[in-house]
C-alpha positions in Angstrom: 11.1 152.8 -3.5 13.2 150.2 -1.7 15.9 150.6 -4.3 16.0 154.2 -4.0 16.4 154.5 -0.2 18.8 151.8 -0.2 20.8 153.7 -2.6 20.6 156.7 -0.5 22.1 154.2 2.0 24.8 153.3 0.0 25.7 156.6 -0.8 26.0 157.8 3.3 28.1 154.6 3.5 30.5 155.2 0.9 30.7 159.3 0.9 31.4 159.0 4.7 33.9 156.2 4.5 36.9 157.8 6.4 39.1 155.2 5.0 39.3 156.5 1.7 40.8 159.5 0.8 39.1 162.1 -0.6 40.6 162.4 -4.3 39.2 158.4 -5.7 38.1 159.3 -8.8 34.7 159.3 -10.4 35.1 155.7 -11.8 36.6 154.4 -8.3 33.4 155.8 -6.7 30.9 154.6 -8.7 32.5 151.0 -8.3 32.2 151.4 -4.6 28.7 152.6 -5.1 28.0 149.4 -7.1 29.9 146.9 -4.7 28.0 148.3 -1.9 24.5 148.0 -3.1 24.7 145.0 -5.2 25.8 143.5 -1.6 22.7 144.8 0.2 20.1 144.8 -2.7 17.1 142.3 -2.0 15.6 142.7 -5.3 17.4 140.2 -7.7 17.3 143.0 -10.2 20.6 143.9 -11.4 21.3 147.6 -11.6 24.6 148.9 -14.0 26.3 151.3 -12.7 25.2 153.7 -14.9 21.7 153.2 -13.9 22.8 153.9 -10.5 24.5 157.2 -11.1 21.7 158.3 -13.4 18.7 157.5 -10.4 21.0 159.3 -8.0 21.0 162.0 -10.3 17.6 162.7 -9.9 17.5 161.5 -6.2 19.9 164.4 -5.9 18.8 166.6 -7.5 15.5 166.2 -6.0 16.8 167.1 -2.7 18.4 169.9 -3.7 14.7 171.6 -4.9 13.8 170.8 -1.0 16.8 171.9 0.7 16.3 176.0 0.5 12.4 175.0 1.8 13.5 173.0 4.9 16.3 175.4 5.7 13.5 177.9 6.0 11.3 175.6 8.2 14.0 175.4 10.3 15.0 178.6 11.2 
């Protein structure tokens, strides 16, 4: 659980870092994904950054099942 909001963390940090353009590619993201929450991660567990991409996945795509619902509440 820690993991997972931390990586939601990381991912408001780096997707809202003004001082990278736009166009990085996929790789150069997912680097910056790492970078970040390797440096805040309390664990001592080592996460790849393809286990990172594949939790977001589901993190994601999680929120996207709630989004229509809280849109609705919020009306």
């Amino acid at each position: 659980m820690d993991e997972d909001v931390l990586l939601c963390n990381t991912w408001l940090q780096v997707s809202r870092d003004v001082t990278v353009e736009g166009d990085q590619s996929r790789h150069a993201y997912w680097i910056r994904m790492k970078e970040h929450f390797d440096l805040y991660n309390k664990s001592g567990i080592d996460r790849s950054e393809r286990s990172l991409r594949s939790e977001w996945s589901t993190i994601n795509r999680d929120c996207q099942k709630w989004l229509p619902h809280l849109r609705r509440l919020t009306r």
